[in-house]
C-alpha positions, 0 to 999 in steps of 0.5 A: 801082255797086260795083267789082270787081278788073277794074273797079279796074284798067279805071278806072286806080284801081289801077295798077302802081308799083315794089314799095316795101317802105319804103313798106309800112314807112311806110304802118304807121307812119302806121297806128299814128299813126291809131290813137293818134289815134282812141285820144285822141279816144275818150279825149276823147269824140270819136266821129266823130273817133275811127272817122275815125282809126279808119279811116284806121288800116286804110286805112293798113295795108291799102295797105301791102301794094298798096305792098309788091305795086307797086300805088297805088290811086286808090279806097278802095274798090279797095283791098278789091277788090284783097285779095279778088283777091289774097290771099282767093280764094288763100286767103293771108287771111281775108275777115273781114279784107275785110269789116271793112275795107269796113264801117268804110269805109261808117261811116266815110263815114256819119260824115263826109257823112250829116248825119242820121248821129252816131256813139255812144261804143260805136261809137268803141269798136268801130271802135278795137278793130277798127282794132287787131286789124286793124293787128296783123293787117298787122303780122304780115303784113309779118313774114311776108314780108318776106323775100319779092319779094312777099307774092302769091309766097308759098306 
């Protein structure tokens, strides 16, 4: 059963923490490292494990901001659930954003636990460049407020 932002938050899989903009910080930094590593194993024909370091490179940027905000989630999942409530019905972020990171979230499970499911080199491909785009686009997003108290006070 799909979550939604309640659900996350009734099920504990999203809970309040201090804001911790050092953590945002942290949380791209292990971002990039899991770009780098999906780069080298595309480079070394690896495609499983270049779209898992492909995926791990998003879940990283993205919980930057739940770090930023004060939140810890507890579900990958959640971590989407939590966007959509925050920043794309406020219209602060593009739900393409969203969408991409549920679907890598979706390969990325395929590739590590469907044994029927192996992934091509134009696969790796994709994921790679969508992990890029996707850690450009939080990196822009913690320059944008990083002068704030919290990225849900902007206006």
């Amino acid at each position: 059963m799909p979550f939604d932002y309640n659900d996350c938050i009734k099920e504990n899989l999203l809970r309040k923490i201090p804001p911790s903009k050092d953590k945002a910080t942290q949380s791209i930094k292990k971002s990039k490292e899991w770009l780098l590593e999906s780069e080298k194993s595309l480079k070394g024909g690896a495609s499983g494990s270049s779209i898992l370091a492909s995926y791990m490179s998003m879940f990283q940027a993205a919980r930057s901001i739940l770090f930023f905000d004060g939140y810890r989630e507890k579900s990958h999942a959640c971590i989407a659930r939590y966007l959509e409530e925050k920043y794309v019905k406020t219209k602060k972020l593009d739900i393409k954003w969203v969408e991409l990171l549920d679907h890598s979230r979706e390969v990325r499970h395929d590739d590590q636990y469907n044994l029927s499911f192996f992934s091509t080199e134009e696969e790796a491909e994709n994921a790679f460049r969508s992990a890029k785009d996707f850690l450009l686009q939080w990196k822009v997003c913690l320059i944008t407020f990083q002068n704030k108290e919290s990225f849900l006070n902007y206006q």
